[in-house]
C-alpha positions as CSV (number, residue, x, y, z in Angstrom):
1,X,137.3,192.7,-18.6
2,X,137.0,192.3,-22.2
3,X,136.2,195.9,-23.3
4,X,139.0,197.8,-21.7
5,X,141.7,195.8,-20.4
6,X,143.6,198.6,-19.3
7,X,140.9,200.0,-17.2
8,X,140.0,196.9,-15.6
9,X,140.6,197.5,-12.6
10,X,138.9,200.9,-12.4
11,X,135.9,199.6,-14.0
12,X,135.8,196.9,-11.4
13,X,135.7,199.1,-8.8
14,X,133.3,201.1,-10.3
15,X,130.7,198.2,-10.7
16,X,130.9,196.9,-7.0
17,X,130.5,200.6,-5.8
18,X,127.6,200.5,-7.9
19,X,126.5,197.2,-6.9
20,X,127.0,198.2,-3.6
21,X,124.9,201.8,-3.7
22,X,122.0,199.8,-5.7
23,X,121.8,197.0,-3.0
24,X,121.0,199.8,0.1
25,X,119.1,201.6,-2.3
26,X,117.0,198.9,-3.4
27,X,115.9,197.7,0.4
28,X,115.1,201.4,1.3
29,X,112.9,201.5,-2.0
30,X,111.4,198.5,-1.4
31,X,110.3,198.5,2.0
32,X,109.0,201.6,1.3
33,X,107.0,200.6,-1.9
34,X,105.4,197.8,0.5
35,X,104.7,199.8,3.8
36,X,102.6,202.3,1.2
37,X,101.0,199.7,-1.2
38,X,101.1,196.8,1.5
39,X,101.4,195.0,-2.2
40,X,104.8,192.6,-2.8
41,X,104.2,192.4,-6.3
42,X,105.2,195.7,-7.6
43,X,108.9,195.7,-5.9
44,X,109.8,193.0,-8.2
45,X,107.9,194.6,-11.4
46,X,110.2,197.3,-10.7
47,X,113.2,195.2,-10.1
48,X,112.5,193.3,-13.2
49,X,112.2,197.0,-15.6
50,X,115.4,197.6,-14.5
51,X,116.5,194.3,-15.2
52,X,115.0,194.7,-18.7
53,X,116.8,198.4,-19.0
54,X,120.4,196.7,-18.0
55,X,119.9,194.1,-20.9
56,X,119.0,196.6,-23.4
57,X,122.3,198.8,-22.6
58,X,124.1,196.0,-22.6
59,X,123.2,195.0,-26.1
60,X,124.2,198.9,-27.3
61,X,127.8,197.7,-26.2
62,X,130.6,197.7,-28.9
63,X,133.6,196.0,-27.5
64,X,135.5,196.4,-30.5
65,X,135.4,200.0,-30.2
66,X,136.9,200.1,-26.9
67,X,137.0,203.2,-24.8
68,X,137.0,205.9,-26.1
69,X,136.8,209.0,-23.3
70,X,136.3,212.0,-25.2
71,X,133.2,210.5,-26.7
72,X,131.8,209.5,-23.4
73,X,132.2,213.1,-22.0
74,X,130.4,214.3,-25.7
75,X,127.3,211.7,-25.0
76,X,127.0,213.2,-21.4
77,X,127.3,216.3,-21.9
78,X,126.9,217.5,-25.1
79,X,129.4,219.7,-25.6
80,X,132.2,218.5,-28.0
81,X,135.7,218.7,-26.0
């Protein structure tokens, strides 16, 4: 983990509970995307928007910055701690 070494581990747990929720999420939405359009195309336009999305945020990362928490909490919820 090259951002936050000392977080490693919690951020690695965080990504393959995230991984994990997206993966069951994903068959639901798809199968239900092709039951109502009987079309196969469009679960993979979706799948590769959110592909395009994830690339994008990952680009806004600043590694050398490292974490910085009371920042975070500022960007999510606006009110400066």
């Amino acid at each position: 983990m090259d951002t936050t070494p000392e977080y490693a581990s919690t951020d690695t747990g965080m990504m393959s509970a995230g991984a994990t929720i997206a993966d069951v999420l994903s068959l639901i939405a798809a199968s239900m995307i092709i039951d109502q359009t009987h079309n196969w195309t469009l679960p993979f336009l979706v799948a590769i928007g959110v592909l395009v999305v994830g690339v994008l945020l990952a680009l806004l990362t600043r590694p050398e910055q490292g974490l910085q928490p009371r920042s975070i909490v500022v960007a999510l919820t606006g009110v400066p701690q």
